[in-house]
C-alpha positions as CSV (number, residue, x, y, z in Angstrom):
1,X,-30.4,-6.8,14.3
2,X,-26.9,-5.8,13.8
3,X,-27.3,-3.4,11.0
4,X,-31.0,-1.5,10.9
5,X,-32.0,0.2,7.8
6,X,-30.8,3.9,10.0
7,X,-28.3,2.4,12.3
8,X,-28.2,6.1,13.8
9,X,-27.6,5.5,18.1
10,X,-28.9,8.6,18.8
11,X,-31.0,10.5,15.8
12,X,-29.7,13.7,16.7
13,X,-25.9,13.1,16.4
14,X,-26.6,11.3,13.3
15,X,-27.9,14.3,11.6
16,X,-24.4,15.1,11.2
17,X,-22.9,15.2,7.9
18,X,-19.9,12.7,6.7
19,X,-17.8,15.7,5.9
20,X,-18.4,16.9,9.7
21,X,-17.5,13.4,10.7
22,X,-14.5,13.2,8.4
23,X,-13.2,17.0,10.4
24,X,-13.6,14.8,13.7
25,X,-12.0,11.4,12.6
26,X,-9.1,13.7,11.2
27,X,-8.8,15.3,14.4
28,X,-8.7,12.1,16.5
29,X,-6.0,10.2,13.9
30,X,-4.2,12.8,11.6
31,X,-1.1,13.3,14.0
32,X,-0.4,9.8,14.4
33,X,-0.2,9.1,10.5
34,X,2.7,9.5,8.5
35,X,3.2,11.9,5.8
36,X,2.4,9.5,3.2
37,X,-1.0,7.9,4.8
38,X,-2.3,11.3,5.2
39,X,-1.6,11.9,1.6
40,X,-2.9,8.6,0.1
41,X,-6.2,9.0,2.8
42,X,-6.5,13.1,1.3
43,X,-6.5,11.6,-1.9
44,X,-9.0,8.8,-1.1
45,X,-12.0,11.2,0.7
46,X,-10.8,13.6,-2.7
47,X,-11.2,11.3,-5.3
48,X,-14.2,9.3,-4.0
49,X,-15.6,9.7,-0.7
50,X,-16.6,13.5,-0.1
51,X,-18.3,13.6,-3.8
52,X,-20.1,10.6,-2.9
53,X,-21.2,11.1,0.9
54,X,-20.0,14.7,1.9
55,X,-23.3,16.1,2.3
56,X,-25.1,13.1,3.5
57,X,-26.2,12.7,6.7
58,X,-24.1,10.5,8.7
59,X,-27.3,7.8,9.7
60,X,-28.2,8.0,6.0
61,X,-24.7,5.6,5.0
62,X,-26.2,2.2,5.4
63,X,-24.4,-1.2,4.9
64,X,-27.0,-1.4,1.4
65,X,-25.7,1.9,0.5
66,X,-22.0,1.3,0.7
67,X,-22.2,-2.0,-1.3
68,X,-24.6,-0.4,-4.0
69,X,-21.6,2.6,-4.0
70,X,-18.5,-0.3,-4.0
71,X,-20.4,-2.1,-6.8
72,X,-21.1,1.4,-8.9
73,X,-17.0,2.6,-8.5
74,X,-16.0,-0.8,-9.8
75,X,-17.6,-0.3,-13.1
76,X,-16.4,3.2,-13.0
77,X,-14.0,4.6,-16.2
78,X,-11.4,5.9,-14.3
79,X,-11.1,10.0,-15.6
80,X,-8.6,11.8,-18.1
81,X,-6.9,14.1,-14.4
82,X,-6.6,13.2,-10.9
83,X,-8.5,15.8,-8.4
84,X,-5.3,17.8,-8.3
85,X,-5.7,18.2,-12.0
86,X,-2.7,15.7,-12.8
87,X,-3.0,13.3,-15.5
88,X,-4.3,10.8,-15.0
89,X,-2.1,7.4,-16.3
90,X,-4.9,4.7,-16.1
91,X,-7.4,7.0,-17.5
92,X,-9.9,4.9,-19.8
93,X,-9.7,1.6,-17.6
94,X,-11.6,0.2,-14.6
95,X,-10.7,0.9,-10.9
96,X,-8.9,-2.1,-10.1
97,X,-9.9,-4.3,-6.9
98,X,-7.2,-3.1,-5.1
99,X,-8.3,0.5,-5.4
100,X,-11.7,-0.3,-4.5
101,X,-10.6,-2.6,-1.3
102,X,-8.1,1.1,-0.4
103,X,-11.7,3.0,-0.3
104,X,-13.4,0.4,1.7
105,X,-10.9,0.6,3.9
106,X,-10.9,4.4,4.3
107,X,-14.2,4.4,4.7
108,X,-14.6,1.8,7.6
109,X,-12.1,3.7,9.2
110,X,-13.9,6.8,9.1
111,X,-17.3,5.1,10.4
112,X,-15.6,3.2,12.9
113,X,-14.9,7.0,14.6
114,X,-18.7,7.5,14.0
115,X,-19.7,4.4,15.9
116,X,-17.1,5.6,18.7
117,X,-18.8,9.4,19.0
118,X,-22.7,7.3,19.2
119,X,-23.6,8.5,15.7
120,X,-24.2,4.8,14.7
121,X,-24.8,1.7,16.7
122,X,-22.7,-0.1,14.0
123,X,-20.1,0.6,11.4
124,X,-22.1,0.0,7.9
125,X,-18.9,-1.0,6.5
126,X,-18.5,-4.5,8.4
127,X,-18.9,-7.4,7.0
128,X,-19.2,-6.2,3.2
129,X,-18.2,-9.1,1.5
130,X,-18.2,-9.2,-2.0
131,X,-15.7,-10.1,-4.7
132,X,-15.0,-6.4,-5.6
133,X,-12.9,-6.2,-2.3
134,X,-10.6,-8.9,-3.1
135,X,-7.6,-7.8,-4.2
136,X,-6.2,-8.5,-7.7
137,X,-3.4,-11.0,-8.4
138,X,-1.3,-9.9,-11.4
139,X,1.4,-12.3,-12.7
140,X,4.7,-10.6,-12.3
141,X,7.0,-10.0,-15.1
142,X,10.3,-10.9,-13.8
143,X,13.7,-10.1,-15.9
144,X,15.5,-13.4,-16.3
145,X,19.2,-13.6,-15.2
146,X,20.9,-12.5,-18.6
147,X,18.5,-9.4,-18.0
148,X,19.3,-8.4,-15.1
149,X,23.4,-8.4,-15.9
150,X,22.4,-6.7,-18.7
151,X,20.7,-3.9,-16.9
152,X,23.9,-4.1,-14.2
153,X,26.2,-3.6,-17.2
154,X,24.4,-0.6,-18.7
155,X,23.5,1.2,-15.9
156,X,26.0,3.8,-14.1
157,X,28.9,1.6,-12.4
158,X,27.8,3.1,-9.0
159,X,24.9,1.7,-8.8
160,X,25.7,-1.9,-10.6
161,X,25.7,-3.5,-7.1
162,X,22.2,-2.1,-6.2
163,X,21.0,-4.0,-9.0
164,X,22.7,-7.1,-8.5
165,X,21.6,-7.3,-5.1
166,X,17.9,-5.8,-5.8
167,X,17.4,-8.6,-8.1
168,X,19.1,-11.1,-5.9
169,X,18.2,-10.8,-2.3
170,X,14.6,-10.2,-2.0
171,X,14.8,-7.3,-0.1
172,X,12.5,-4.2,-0.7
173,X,13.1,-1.1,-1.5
174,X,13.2,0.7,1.7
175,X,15.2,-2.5,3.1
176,X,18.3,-1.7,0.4
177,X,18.4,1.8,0.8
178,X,18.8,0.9,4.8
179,X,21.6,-1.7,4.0
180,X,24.9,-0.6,5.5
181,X,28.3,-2.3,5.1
182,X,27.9,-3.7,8.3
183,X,24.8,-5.3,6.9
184,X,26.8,-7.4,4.5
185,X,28.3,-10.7,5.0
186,X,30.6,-11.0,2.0
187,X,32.1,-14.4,2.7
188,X,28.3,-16.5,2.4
189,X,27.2,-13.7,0.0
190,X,24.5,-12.7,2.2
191,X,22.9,-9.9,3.9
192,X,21.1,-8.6,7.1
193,X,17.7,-7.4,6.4
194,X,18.3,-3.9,7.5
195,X,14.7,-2.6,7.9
196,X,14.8,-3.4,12.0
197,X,17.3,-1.3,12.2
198,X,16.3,1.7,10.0
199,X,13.2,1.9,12.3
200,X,15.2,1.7,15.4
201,X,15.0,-1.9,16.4
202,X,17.9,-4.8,16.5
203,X,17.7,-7.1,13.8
204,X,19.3,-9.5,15.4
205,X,21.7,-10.2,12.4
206,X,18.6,-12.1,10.7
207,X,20.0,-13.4,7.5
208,X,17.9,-13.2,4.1
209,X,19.2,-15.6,1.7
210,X,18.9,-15.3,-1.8
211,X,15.6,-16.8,-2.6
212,X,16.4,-17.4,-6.4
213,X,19.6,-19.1,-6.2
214,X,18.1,-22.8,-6.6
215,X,16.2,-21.3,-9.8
216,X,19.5,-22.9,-11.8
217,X,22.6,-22.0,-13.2
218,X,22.0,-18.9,-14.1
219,X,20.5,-17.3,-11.2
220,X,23.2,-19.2,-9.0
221,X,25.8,-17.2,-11.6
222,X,24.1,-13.9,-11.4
223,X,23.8,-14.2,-7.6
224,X,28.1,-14.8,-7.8
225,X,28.2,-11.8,-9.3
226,X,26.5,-9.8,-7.3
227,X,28.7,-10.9,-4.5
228,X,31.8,-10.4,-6.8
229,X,30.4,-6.7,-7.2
230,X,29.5,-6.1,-3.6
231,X,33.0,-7.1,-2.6
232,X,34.4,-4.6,-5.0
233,X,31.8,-2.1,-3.7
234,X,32.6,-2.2,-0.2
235,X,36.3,-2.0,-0.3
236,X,36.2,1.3,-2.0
């Protein structure tokens, strides 16, 4: 069978605790994480996985036992303060799919490196499949044209063109903090997607068009003003 009730390999390595195991996964993976991975997977094991396995017994985490725990956190209230003691925002509503599927995730990861030291013969996080780990789609709530000019006009004139072009391109966030003049083709009214670049790579002068122009008049008028802006921008 590919998962046994105690899918332990050897019975005496999986007499190991998860918060032993989560010290040696650490070990093996923490220097090649960023900042910002190592702080969302603290706040994962935090939040969620050390109250709910910590003491357990590494060969006690069966595939049953990981579904039954999925299943419980999705009808979980989320509470009033974070771990940290911050407030909590979303305090009052359900976890939402996405949060559940960023647990799953931490937690195959972790028994993956349990598999790897012959704890387990197989990671009891495989092959879950249920709906709770498919990720929510929300229907986005996009400012129309006339909005977004709006927010450009009211905004601090230094930053006008960010929002014309935020709203207009399609880039991301990190991708318009990258851009560079060099970046910009004024002329077409289009720009480079910088984000190559910013990590060290050539982007080959890849152009990203912007995607809402054929939406109509309007977006093809806001999109001429956020090349009229640009050009201002760049020959200051």
């Amino acid at each position: 069978m590919l998962f046994a009730k105690d899918p332990g390999a050897r019975p005496d390595r999986a007499k190991a605790t998860f918060a032993q195991l989560v010290e040696l996964w650490q070990g093996v993976t923490w220097s090649r994480l960023q900042p910002s991975s190592r702080a969302r997977y603290e706040q994962v094991l935090r939040a969620h996985l050390l109250p709910e396995f910590g003491t357990s017994p590494v060969g006690t985490i069966t595939r049953e036992r990981v579904r039954d725990f999925l299943a419980r956190l999705a009808r979980t209230i989320q509470p009033a303060t974070h771990p940290n003691g911050k407030l909590n925002p979303r305090a009052g509503q359900l976890y939402a799919p996405g949060t559940i599927h960023k647990v799953h995730t931490t937690l195959s990861a972790i028994m993956g490196e349990a598999v790897e030291r012959g704890m387990l013969t197989a990671n009891p996080c495989r092959s879950v499949t249920t709906k709770l780990l498919k990720p929510e789609h929300r229907k986005m709530d996009c400012l129309t044209p006339a909005e977004v000019l709006a927010l450009a006009d009211a905004i601090d004139p230094h930053y006008r063109v960010l929002i014309l072009t935020a709203a207009y391109s399609g880039l991301r966030a990190g991708e318009l903090h990258a851009l560079r003049r060099r970046d910009v083709d004024l002329l077409p009214g289009r720009s480079a997607d910088s984000q190559p670049r910013a990590q060290g790579m050539e982007s080959g002068r890849a152009r990203v068009r912007f995607y809402q122009i054929r939406q109509g008049a309007d977006c093809r008028a806001g999109a001429r003003a956020c090349a009229t802006a640009r050009r201002a921008h760049g020959s200051r």
